[in-house]
C-alpha positions in Angstrom: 105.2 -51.5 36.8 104.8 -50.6 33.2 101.2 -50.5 33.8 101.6 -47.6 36.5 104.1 -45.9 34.6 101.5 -46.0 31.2 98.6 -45.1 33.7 100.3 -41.9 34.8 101.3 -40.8 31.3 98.2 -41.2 30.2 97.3 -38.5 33.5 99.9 -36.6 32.5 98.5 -36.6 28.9 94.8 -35.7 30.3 95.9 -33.0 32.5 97.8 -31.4 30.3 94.7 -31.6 28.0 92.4 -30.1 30.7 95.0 -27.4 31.3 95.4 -26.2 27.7 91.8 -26.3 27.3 90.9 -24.3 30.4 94.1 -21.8 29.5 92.3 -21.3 25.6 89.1 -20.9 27.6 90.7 -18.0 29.6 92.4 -16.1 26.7 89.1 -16.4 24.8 87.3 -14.9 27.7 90.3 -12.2 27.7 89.7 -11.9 24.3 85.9 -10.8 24.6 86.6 -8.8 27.3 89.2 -6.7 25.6 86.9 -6.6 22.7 83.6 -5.0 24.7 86.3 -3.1 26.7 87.3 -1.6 22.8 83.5 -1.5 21.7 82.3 0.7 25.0 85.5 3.3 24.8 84.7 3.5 20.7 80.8 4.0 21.9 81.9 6.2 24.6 84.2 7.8 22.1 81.7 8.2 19.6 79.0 9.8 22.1 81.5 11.9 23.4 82.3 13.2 19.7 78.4 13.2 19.3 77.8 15.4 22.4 80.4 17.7 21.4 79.4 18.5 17.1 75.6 18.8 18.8 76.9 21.3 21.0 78.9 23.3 18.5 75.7 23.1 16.0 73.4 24.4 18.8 75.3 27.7 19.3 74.0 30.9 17.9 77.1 32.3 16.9 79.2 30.9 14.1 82.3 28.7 15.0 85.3 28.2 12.7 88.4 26.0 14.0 91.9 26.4 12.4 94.9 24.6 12.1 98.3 25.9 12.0 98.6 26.0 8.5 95.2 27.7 8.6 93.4 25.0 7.1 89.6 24.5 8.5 89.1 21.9 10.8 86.0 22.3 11.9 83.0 24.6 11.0 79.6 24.4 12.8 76.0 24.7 11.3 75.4 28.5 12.4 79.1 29.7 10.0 77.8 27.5 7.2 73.8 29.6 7.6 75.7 32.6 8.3 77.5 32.9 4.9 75.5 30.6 2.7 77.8 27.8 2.2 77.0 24.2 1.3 79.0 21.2 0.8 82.1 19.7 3.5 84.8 23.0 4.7 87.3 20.8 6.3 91.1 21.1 4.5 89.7 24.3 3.0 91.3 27.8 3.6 89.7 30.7 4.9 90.0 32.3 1.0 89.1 29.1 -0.5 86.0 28.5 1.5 84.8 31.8 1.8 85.9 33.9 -0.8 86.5 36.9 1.5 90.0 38.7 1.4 89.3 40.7 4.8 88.5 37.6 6.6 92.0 36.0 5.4 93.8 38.6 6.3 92.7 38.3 9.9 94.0 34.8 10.0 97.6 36.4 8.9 97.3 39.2 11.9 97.0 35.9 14.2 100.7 35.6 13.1 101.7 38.5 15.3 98.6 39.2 17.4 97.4 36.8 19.8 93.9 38.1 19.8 91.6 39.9 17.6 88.3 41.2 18.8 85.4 43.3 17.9 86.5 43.3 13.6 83.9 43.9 11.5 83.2 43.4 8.0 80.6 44.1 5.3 78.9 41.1 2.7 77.7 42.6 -0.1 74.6 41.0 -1.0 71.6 42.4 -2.3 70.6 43.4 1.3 73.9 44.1 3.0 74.7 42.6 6.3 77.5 43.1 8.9 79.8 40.5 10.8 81.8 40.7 13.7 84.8 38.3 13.9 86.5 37.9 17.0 89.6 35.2 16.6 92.5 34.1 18.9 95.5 32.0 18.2 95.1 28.5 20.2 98.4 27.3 21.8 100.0 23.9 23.2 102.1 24.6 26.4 105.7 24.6 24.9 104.7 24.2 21.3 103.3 27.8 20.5 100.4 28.1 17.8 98.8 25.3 17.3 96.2 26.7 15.3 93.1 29.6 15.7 89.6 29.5 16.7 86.9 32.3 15.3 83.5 33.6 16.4 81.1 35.0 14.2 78.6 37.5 15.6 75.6 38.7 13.1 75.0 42.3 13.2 72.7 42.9 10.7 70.1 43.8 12.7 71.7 45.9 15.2 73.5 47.8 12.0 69.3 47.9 10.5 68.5 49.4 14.0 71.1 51.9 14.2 69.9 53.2 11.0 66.1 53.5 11.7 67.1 55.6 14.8 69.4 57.8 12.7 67.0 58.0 10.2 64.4 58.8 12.4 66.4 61.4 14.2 66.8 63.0 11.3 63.4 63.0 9.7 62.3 64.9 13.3 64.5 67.2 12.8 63.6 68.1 9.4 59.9 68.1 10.3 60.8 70.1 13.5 62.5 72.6 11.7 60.7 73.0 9.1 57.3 75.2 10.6 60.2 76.8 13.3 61.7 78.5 10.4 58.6 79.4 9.2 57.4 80.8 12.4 60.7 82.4 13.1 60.5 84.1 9.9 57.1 85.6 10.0 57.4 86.8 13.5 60.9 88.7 13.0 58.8 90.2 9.6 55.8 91.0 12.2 58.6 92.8 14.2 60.3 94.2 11.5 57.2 96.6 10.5 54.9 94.4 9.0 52.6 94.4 12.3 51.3 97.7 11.3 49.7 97.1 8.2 46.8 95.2 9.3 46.1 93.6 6.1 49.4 92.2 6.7 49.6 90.9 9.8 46.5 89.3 9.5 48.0 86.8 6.8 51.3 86.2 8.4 49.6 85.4 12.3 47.0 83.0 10.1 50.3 81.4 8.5 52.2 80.9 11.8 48.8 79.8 13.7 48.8 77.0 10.8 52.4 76.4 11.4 51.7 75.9 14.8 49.1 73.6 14.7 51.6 71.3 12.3 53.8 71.6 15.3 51.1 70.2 17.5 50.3 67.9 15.6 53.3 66.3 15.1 54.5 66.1 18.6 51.1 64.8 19.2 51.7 61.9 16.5 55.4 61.2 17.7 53.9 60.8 21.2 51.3 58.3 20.3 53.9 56.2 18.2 56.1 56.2 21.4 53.6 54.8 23.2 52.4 52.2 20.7 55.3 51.3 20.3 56.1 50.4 23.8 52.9 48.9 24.1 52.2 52.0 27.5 48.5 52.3 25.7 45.8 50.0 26.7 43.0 49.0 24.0 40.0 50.3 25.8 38.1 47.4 23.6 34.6 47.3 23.3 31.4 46.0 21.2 30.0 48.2 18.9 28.6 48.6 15.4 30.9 50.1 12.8 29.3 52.3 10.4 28.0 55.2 13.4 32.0 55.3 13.8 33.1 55.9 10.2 29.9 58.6 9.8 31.8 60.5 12.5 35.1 60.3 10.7 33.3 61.0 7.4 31.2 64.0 8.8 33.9 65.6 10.6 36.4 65.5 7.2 33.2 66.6 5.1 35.3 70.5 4.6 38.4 68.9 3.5 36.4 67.0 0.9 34.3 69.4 -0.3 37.6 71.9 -1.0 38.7 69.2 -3.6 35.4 68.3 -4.3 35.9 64.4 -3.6 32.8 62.3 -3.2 33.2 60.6 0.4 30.8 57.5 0.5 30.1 55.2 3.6 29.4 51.8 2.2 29.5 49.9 5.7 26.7 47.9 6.4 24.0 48.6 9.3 24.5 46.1 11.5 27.7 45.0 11.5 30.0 45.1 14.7 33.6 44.8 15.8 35.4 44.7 19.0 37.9 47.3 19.0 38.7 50.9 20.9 37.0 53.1 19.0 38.8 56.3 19.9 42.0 54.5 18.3 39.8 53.0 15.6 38.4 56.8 14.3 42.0 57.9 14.6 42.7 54.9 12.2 40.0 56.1 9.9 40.5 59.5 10.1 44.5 59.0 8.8 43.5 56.8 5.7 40.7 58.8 4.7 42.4 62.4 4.6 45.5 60.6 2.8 42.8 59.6 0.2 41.0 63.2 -0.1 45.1 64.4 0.2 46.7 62.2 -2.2 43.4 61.0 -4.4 42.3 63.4 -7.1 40.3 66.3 -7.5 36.7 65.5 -8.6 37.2 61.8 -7.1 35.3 59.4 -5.1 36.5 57.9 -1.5 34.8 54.6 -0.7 34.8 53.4 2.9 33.7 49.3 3.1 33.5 46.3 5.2 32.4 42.8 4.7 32.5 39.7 7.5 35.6 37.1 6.8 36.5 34.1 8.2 37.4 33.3 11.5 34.7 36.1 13.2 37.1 38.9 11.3 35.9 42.2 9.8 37.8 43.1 6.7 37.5 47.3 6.4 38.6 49.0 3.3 39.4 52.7 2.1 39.3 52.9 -1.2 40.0 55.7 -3.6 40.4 56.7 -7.7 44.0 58.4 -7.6 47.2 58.0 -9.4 48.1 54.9 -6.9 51.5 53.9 -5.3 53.9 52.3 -7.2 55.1 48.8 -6.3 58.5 49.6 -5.2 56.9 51.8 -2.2 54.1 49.7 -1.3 56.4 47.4 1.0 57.6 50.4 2.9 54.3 52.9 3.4 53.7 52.2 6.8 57.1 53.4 8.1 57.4 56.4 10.3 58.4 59.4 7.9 58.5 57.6 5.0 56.6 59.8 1.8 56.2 58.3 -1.7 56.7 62.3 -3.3 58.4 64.0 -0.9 57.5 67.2 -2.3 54.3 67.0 -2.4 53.5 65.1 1.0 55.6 68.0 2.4 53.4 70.9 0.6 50.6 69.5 1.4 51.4 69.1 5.4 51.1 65.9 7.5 53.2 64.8 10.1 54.3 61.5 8.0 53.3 59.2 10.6 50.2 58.7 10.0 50.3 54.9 8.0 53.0 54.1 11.2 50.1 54.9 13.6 47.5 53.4 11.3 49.2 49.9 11.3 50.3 49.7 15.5 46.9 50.4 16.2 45.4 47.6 13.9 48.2 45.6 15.4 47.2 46.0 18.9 43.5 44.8 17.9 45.3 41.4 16.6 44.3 42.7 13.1 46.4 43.0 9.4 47.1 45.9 7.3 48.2 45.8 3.7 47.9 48.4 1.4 47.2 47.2 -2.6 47.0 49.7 -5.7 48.1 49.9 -9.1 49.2 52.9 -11.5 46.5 55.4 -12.1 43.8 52.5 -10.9 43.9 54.3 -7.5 44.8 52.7 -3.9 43.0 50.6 -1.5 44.1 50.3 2.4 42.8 47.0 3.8 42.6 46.1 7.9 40.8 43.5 9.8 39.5 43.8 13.1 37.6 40.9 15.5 34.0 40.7 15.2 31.2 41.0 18.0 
């Protein structure tokens, strides 16, 4: 009897052995399970947090999240480019991280004003550029502000825009004006008496006539920059040899040379081709060589040249012996209008869009222009065209 009753203890024992061994196998399994269960939601998590900072760094416009106590919580790459900042934003205030007094005081109008949009404001940096902040208060159902979220919009180049056209505007104007008054004035002295002497009225209608012609001129330059510009011309391009084209150009200014007796020397070599449309290209030449008899001195020389480059280019020069540009204007002397002496650009006529039409046409060959002189060593235009 003892013997069934140690036999069934001893089961007992064994099962209960089994029992706690198969239970630690199970929680251990539970264990693992919970674990990967923990690993995947922290990957998930973590791809989820990924997914969302790539997002924020991808957009164009700068981002800048705010708590209630309008410390920065999160700024994305385009803010940090925006305003030059380096180094980690986050527990920062506006003032603190950006140094900008306007921008703080948009953060305190969020106090009051759910949303601000369309608020601009001004860095001053060496070249000044324009913001637009648009912020709004972000709010937890039943817990009002929780904190404030701002976009940044760069307008620096619409501002840069905006002022070329104004700029623009008003340099037509002037130009406009200028042979109108002129005109105007001679023809009400014509009527006023002055068409009876005949001496007289000789001179003034030879004055107006020239007037007129800068008039013509003029509109006929601000239509071919329009349409440059707008890309409505078509190269005509063809294959053909370079120096018979300048010859025209140099023949043809011959007068204007001779009245300041400047020496006007083709130096382009027999032989040599380009592929180009050579109606635009003599209107090319014809602008940089009268600005070198105009603007070069009296008694000088005017060199026209071209040599073969690499990559089947044709580098073309105008060069000439006159008091140069200075530095300071050299980055800006193929804008439309712009003169380096006013005065004497203005005396001495033009349309002041000549350079502007010089480089869109080199442009729409695929070609450079650059422009390098020095003080009283004269001034040399450079352009490339393709070759043959």
């Amino acid at each position: 009897m003892w013997i069934v009753a140690a036999f069934l203890a001893v089961a007992v024992v064994l099962v209960h052995v089994a029992w706690q061994k198969r239970f630690s196998t199970v929680v251990a399994l539970k264990d693992e399970e919970l674990a990967k269960a923990r690993a995947q939601q922290n990957e998930l998590a973590g791809k989820s947090q990924a997914q969302q900072h790539a997002l924020l760094n991808s957009m164009v416009e700068g981002l800048l999240l705010l708590d209630s106590d309008g410390k920065i919580q999160l700024a994305n790459h385009a803010l940090e480019k925006l305003f030059g900042i380096t180094g980690n934003l986050q527990g920062k205030t506006i003032l603190e991280a950006f140094r900008n007094h306007e921008l703080a005081a948009v953060f305190d109008r969020l106090k009051t004003e759910q949303r601000i949009i369309g608020f601009e404001i001004q860095l001053s940096e060496i070249e000044p550029r324009w913001i637009q902040v648009n912020a709004a208060t972000i709010s937890e159902s039943g817990n009002g502000a929780s904190g404030a979220i701002f976009i940044f919009h760069d307008l620096t180049r619409l501002k840069q825009l905006e002022n070329t056209r104004q700029e623009f505007v008003a340099n037509v104007s002037h130009e406009l004006r200028t042979p109108l008054s002129m005109i105007k004035g001679y023809v009400e002295t014509l009527l006023n008496g002055a068409k009876d002497t005949p001496e007289i009225a000789e001179k003034f209608l030879n004055i107006i006539d020239k007037h007129t012609d800068r008039l013509t001129f003029l509109i006929e330059d601000l239509l071919t920059i329009s349409k440059l510009e707008s890309g409505q011309i078509m190269m005509n391009r063809t294959s053909g040899e370079l120096r018979p084209a300048v010859e025209k150009v140099v023949h043809d200014l011959q007068t204007r040379a001779d009245e300041k007796s400047v020496r006007l020397e083709n130096r382009v070599p027999p032989g040599l081709s380009v592929d180009a449309d050579f109606d635009r290209l003599e209107q090319v030449f014809w602008n940089l060589i009268e600005n070198a008899i105009k603007y070069g001195r009296a008694n000088g020389n005017v060199v026209i040249a071209a040599r073969e480059t690499q990559n089947s280019r044709v580098e073309i020069t105008v060069e000439d012996d006159g008091p140069g540009i200075p530095p300071e204007a050299q980055e800006r002397i193929f804008e439309r209008f712009y003169r380096v002496d006013k005065a004497r650009s203005r005396e001495q006529g033009g349309t002041g869009l000549g350079l502007a039409i010089v480089k869109h046409v080199v442009q729409g060959h695929g070609g450079e222009v650059w422009v390098s002189s020095q003080p009283e060593r004269g001034t040399t235009f450079h352009f490339t065209l393709p070759q043959k």
